[in-house]
GULUM-14875 format. One record per atom (N, C-alpha, C): x, y, z. Coordinates in steps of 0.1 Angstrom, whole numbers, padded with zeros to 4 digits, always signed. Atoms other than C-alpha are relative to their C-alpha. Layout:
N
XYZ...
This chain:
220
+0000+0014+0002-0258-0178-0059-0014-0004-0005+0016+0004+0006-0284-0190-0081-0003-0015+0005+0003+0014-0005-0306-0225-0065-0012-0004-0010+0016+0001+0007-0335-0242-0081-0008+0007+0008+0013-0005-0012-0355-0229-0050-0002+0016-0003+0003-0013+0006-0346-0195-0064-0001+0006-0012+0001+0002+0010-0347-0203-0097-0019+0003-0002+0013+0006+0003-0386-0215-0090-0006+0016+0004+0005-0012-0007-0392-0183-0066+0006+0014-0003-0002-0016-0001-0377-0153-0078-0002+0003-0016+0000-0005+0008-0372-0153-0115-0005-0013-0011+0003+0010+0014-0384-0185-0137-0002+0005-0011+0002-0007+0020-0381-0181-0177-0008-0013-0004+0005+0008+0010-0398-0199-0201+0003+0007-0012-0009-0002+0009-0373-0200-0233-0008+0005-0010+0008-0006+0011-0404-0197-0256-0009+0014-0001+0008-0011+0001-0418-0168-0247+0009+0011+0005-0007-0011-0001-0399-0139-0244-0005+0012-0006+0011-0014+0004-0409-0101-0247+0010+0006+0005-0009-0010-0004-0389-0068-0244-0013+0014+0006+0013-0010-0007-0413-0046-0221+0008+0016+0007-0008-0012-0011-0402-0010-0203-0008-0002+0011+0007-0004-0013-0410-0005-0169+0001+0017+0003+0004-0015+0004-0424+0030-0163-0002+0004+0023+0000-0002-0013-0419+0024-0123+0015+0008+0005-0013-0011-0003-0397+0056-0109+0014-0008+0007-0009+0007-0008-0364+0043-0095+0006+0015+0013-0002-0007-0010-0355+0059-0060+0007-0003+0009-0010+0012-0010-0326+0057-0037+0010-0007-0005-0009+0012+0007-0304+0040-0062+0016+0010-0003-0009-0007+0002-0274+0060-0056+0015-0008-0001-0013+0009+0007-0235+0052-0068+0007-0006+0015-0004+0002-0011-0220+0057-0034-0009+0005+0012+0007-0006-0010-0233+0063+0001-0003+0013+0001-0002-0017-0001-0246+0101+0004-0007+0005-0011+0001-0003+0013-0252+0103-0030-0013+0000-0003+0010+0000+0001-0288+0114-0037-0004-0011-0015-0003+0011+0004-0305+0090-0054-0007+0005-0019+0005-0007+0011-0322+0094-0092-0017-0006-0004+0012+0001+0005-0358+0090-0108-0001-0006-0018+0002+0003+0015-0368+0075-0143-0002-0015-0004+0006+0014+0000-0376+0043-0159+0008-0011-0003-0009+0015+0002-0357+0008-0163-0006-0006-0010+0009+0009+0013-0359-0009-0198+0010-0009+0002-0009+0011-0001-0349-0041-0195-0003-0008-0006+0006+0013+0009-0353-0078-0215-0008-0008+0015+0005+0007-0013-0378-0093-0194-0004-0013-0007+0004+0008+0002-0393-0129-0198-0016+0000+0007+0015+0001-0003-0431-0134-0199+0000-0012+0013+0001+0008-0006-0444-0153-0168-0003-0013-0002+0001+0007+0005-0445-0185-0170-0014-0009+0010+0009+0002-0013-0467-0210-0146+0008-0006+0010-0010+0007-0011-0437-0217-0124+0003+0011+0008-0003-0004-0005-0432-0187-0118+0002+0018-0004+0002-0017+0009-0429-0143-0122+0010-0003-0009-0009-0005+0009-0411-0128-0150+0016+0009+0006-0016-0004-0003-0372-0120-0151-0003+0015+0003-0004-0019+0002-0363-0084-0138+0010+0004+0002-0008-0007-0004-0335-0063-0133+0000+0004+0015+0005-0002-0014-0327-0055-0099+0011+0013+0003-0009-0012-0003-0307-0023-0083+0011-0001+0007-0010+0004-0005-0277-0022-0075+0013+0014+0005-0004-0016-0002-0255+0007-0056+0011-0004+0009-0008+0004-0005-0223+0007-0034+0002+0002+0013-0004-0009-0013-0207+0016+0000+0013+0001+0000-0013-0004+0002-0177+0034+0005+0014-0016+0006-0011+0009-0002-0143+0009+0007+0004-0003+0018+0000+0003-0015-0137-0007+0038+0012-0008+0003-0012+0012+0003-0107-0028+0051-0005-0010+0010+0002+0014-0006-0111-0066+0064+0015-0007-0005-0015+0010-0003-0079-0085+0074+0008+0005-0008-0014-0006+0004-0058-0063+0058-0002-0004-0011+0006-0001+0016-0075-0060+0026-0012+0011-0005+0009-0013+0000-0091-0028+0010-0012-0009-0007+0009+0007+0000-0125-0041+0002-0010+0009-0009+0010-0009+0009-0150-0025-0027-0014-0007+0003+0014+0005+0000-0187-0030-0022-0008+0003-0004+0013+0001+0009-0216-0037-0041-0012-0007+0011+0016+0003-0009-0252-0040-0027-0011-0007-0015+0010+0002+0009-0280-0057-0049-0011-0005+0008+0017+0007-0003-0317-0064-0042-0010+0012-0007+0011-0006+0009-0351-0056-0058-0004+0016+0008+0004-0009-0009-0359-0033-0029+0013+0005+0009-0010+0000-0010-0330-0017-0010-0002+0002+0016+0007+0000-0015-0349-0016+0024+0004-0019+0002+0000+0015-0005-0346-0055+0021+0015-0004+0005-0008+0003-0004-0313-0054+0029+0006+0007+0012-0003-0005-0007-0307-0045+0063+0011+0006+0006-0011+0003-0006-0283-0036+0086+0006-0012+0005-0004+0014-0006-0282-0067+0103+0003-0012-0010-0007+0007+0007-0276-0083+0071+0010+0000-0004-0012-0007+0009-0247-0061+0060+0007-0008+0011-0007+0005-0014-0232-0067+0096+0005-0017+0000+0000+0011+0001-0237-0100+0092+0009-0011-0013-0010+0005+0009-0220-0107+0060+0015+0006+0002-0011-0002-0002-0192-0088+0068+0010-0006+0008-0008+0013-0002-0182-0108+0092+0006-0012+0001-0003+0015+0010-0182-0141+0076+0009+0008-0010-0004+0003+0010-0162-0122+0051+0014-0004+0000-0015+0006+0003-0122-0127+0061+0000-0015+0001+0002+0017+0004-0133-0167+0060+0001+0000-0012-0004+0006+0020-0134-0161+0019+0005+0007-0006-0015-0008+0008-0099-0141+0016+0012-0012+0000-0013+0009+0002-0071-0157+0004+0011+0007+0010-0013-0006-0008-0037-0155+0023+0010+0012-0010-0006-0014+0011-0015-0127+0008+0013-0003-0006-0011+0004+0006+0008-0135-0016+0010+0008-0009-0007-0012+0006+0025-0101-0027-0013+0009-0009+0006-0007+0008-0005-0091-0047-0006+0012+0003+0011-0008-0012-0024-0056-0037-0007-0003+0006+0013+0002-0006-0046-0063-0011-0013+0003-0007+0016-0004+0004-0080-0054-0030-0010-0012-0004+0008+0012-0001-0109-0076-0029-0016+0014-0007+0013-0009+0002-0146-0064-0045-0010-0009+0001+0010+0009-0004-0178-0080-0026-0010+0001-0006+0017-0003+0004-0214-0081-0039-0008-0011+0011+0012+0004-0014-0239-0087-0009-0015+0003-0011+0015-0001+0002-0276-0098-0025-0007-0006+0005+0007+0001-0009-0303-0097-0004-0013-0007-0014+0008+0003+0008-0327-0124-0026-0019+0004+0002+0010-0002-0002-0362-0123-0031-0010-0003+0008+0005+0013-0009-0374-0149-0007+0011+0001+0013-0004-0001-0019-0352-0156+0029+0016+0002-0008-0011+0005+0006-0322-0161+0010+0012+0015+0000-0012-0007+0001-0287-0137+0013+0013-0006-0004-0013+0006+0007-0258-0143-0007+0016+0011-0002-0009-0003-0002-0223-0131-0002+0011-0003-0009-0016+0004+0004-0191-0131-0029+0010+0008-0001-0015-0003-0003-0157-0126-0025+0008+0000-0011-0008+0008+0012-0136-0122-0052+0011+0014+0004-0012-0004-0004-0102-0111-0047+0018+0003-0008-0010+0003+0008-0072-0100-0066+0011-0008+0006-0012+0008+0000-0042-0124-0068+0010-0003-0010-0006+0003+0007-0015-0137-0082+0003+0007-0011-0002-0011+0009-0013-0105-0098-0009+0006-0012+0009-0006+0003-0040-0103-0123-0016-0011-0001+0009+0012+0003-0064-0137-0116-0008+0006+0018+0009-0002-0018-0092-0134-0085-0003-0015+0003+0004+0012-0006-0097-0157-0059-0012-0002+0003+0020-0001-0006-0136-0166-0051-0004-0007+0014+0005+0008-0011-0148-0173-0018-0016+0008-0001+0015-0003+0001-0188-0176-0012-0004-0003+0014+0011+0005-0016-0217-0178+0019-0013+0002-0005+0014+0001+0003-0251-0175+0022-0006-0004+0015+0011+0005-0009-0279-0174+0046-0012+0003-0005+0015+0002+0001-0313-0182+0049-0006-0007-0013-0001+0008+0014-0311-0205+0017+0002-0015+0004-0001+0014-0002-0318-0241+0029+0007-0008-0011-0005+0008+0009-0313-0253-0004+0015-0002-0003-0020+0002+0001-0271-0246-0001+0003-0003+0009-0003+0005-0007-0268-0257+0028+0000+0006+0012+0003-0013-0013-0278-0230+0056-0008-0010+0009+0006+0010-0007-0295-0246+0085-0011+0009+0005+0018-0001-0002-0325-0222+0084-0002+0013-0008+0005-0013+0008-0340-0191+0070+0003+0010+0001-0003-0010-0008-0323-0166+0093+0011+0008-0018-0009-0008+0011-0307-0140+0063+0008+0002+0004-0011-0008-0007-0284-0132+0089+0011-0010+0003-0010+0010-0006-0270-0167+0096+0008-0009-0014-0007+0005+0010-0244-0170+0071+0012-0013+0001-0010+0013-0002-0221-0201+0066+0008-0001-0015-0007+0004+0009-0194-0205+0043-0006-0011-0016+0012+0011+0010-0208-0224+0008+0015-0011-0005-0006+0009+0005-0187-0254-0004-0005-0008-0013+0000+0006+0018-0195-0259-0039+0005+0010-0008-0008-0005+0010-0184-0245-0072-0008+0013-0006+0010-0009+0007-0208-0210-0075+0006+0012+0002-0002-0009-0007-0196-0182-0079-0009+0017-0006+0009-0017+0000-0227-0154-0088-0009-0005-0008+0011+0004+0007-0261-0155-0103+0002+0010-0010+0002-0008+0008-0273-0132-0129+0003+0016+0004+0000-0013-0008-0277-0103-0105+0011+0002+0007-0008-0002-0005-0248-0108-0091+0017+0005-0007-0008-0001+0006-0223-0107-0119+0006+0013-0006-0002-0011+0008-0226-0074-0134+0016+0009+0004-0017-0011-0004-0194-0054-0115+0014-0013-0004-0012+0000+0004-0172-0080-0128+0011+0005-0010-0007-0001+0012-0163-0070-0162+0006+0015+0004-0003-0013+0000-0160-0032-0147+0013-0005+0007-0010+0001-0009-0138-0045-0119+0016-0006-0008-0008+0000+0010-0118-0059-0146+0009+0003-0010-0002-0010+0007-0115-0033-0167+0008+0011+0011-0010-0009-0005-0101-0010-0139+0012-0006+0010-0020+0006-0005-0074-0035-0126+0004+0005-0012-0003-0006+0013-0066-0034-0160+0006+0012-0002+0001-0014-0006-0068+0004-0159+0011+0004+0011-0006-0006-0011-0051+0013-0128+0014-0009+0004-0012+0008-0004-0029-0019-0119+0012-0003-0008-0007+0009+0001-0017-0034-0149+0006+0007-0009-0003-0010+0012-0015-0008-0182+0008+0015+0001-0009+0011+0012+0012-0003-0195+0007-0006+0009-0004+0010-0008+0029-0020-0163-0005+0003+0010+0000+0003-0015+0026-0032-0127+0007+0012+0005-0008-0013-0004+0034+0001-0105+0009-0005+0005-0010+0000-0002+0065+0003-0092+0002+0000+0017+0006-0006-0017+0067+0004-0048-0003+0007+0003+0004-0012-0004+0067+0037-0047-0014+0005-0008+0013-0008+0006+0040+0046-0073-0013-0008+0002+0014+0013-0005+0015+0013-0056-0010+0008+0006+0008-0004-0007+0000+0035-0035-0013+0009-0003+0011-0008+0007-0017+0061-0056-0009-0007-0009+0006+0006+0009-0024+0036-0083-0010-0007+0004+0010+0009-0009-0041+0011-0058-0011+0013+0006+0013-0002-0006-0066+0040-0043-0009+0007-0018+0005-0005+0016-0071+0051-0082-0011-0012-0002+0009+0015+0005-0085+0013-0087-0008+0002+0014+0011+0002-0008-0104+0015-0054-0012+0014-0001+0011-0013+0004-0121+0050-0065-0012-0008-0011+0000+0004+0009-0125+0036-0093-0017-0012+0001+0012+0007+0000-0164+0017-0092-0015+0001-0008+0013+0002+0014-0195+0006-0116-0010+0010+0006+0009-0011-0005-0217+0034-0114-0014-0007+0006+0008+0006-0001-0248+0023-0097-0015+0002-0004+0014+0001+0003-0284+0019-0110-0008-0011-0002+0007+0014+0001-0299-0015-0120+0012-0005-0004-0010+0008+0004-0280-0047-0127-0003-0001-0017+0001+0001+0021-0289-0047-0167+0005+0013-0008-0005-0010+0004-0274-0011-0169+0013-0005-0010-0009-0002+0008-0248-0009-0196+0007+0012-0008-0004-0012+0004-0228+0022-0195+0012+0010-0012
């Protein structure tokens, strides 16, 4: 969830000045699934020159953990932050369980839902939900802690509360939709909706099925 407060503190642009730079800092740890050792090399991304409001744009890392079920929904997960130590246990913990507050009721459609937990640069953790429905549309539920500016009642990353406005992902947080997309698509819909009996294999094909992980500006 992008705020001005995070807007000012994590990534401010200034429209006029723009620059295409590589970063030549190793990446480590940035593995697809849990287990998965992680890899080395450099991230070229579009950055934005610093402005006086604030640092320059970056890319941030982004990796998964194996599928999980909540309320009777198989559940795909995405991790993002600049540092993956910044996102704890106690914050994973902690978003998980605010998560069956932003699932829809079940309306025949497969259960699959695919989250992105980012742990911001500042106090701030953000939580979305997005859920298939209605057969090929997603439902969005959001939270957040430690983000005064949306409505959190303090800094705690851990003390998440449902969000009641219209947001549903920042920059960093967007990137697994088009893939998630692409393998409903893929698995659920092409050339039809499975059939009862053949739901079962096709549904763990789409939950295999996940954006390889490395930075959020990857484009594979």
């Amino acid at each position: 969830m992008t705020s001005t407060k995070r807007l000012l503190s994590e990534h401010t642009e200034h429209p006029l000045h723009t620059a295409r730079t590589r970063s030549t800092e190793p990446i480590s740890g940035t593995e697809g699934t849990e287990g998965t050792e992680g890899t080395e090399g450099t991230i070229d991304t579009e950055r934005t020159d610093a402005s006086p409001t604030g640092p320059a744009f970056a890319e941030k890392l982004i990796w998964t953990r194996p599928v999980t079920e909540v309320a009777g929904r198989h559940v795909k997960r995405y991790l993002v932050a600049a540092d993956r130590t910044a996102l704890t246990p106690a914050v994973e913990e902690a978003a998980y369980a605010i998560l069956p507050e932003l699932l829809p009721e079940p309306d025949g459609t497969p259960p699959a839902t695919f989250v992105v937990l980012h742990k911001g640069g500042d106090s701030g953790a953000y939580l979305n939900a997005y859920s298939w429905t209605w057969d090929n549309a997603l439902y969005f539920g959001g939270a957040a802690a430690g983000q005064p500016a949306l409505g959190c009642p303090d800094e705690d990353p851990t003390h998440f509360v449902v969000l009641d406005r219209s947001l549903i992902g920042c920059v960093w947080e967007l990137p697994p939709l088009l893939h998630e997309r692409d393998a409903w698509v893929r698995h659920m819909l092409d050339p039809h909706p499975p059939s009862p009996s053949g739901l079962p294999a096709r549904l763990d094909a789409y939950l295999a099925d996940v954006m390889p992980g490395r930075t959020t500006g990857d484009r594979l």
